[in-house]
C-alpha positions in Angstrom: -40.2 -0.6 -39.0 -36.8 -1.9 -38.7 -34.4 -1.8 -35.5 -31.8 0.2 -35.9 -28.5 -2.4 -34.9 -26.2 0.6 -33.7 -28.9 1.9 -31.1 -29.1 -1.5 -30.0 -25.4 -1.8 -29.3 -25.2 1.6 -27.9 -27.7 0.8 -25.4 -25.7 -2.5 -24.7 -22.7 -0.5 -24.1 -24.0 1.5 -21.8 -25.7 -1.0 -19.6 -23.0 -1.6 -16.3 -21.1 -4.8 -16.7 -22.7 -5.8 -13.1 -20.6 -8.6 -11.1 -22.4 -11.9 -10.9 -22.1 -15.6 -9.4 -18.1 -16.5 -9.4 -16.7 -12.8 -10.0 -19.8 -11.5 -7.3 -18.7 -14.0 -4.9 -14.9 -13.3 -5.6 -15.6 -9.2 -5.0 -17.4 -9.6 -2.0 -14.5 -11.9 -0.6 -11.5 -9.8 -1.7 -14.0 -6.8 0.0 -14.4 -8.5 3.4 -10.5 -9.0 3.4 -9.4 -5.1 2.0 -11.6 -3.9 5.0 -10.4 -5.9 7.5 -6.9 -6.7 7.2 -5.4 -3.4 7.0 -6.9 -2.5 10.6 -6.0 -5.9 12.1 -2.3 -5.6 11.0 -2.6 -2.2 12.1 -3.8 -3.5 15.3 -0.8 -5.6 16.1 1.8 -2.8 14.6 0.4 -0.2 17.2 0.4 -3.5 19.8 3.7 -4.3 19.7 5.9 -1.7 18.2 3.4 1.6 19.1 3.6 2.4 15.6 0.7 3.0 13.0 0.7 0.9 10.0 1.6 3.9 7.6 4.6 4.9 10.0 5.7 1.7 9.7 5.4 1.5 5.9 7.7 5.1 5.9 10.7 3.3 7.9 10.7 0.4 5.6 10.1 1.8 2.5 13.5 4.3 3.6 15.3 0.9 5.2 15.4 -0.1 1.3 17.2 2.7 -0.3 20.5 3.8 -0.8 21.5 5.5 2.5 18.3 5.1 4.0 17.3 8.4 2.6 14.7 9.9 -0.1 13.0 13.1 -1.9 9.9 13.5 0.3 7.9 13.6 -3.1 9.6 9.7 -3.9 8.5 8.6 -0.6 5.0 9.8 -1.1 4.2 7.9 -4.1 6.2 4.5 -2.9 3.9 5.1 0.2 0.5 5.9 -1.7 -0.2 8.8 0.4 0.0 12.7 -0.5 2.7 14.6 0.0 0.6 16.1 3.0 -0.4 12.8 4.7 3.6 12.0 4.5 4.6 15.3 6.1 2.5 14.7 8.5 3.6 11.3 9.6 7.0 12.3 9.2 7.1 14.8 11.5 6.0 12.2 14.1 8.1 9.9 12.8 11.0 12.7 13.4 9.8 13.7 16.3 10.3 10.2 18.0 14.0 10.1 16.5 13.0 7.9 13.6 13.2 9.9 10.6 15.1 13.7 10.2 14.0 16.0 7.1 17.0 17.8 5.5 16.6 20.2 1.7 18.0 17.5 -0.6 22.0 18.8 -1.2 21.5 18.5 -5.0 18.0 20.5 -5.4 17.2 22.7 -2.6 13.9 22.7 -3.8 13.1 19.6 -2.7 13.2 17.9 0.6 14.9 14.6 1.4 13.7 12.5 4.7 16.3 10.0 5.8 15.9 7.2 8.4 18.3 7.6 11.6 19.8 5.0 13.2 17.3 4.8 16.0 14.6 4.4 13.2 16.5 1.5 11.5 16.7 0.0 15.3 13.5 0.3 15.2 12.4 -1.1 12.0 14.9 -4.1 12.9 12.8 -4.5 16.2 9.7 -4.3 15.1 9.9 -6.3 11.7 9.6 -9.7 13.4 5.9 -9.7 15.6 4.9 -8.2 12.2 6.5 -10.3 9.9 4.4 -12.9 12.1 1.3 -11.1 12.1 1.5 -11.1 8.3 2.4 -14.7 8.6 -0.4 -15.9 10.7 -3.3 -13.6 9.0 -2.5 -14.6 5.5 -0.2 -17.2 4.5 -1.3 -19.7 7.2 -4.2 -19.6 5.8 -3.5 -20.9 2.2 -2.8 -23.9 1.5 0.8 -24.9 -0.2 1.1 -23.5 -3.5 -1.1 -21.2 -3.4 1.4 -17.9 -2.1 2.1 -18.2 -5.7 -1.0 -18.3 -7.6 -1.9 -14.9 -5.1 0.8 -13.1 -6.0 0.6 -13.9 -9.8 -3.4 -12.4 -9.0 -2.2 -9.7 -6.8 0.4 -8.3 -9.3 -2.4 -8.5 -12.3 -5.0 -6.4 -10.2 -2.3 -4.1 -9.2 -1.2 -2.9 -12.9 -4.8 -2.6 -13.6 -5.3 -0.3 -10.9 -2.3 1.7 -11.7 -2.8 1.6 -15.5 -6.2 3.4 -14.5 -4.5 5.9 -12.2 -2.7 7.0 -14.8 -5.3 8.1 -17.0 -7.2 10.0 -14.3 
């Protein structure tokens, strides 16, 4: 009896493309660093500023546009959070002075949030320790050139991922 070549190559295409030596050891690495860094920034954010990294991510991503303001909704996906998780820190964020929520003047159906002037003060204040902390955690660390090569990485990993959000 013959084999059959296309069950063969089914089987083989269903058999997990498991990670091993250079691309195992590269995983486990960029693992170790997703879990950690994110809390130790965080750490120092909450530290010296009393703000949580997410917070923090809000005023600076509403620093960057056009009257410091945006649709709730475009905030939400620059922030990769839910439009829940955003109200949510928001409404802190507002409640400290930082941020106010107003129904966006051309669509009331959607809400804009808009960074005051004591959450640009703020920002401006805390920007530097963290600017540091990102500093000492990651780019002391490489050795000269190599901010470059990361990125290049950094910005291929990050269309993959996105590409595949997409189709889900």
């Amino acid at each position: 009896m013959t084999e059959n070549p296309d069950a063969s190559r089914d089987q083989e295409a269903a058999e997990p493309r498991w990670l091993r030596g250079d691309d195992l050891a590269a995983w486990m690495s960029m693992a170790r660093v997703l879990t950690l860094l994110l809390p130790a920034l965080e750490r120092r954010l909450e530290r010296d500023a009393g703000l949580n990294w997410m917070e923090y991510h809000v005023l600076a991503k509403l620093s960057e546009q056009e009257c410091h303001t945006m649709r709730m909704s475009g905030l939400a996906d620059l922030a990769s959070a839910s439009l829940s998780r955003l109200s949510h820190v928001v409404k802190r964020l507002e409640g400290r002075g930082y941020v106010r929520r107003e129904t966006d003047p051309c669509d009331g159906r959607y809400t804009n949030a808009t960074l005051t002037c004591e959450g640009y003060e703020k920002l401006v204040a805390s920007a530097p320790a963290h600017v540091e902390a990102v500093r000492s955690l990651i780019f002391d660390a490489l050795e000269p050139g190599e901010a470059a090569s990361l990125k290049s990485a950094f910005d291929r990993i990050f269309a993959a991922v996105e590409a595949a959000d997409r189709v889900c």
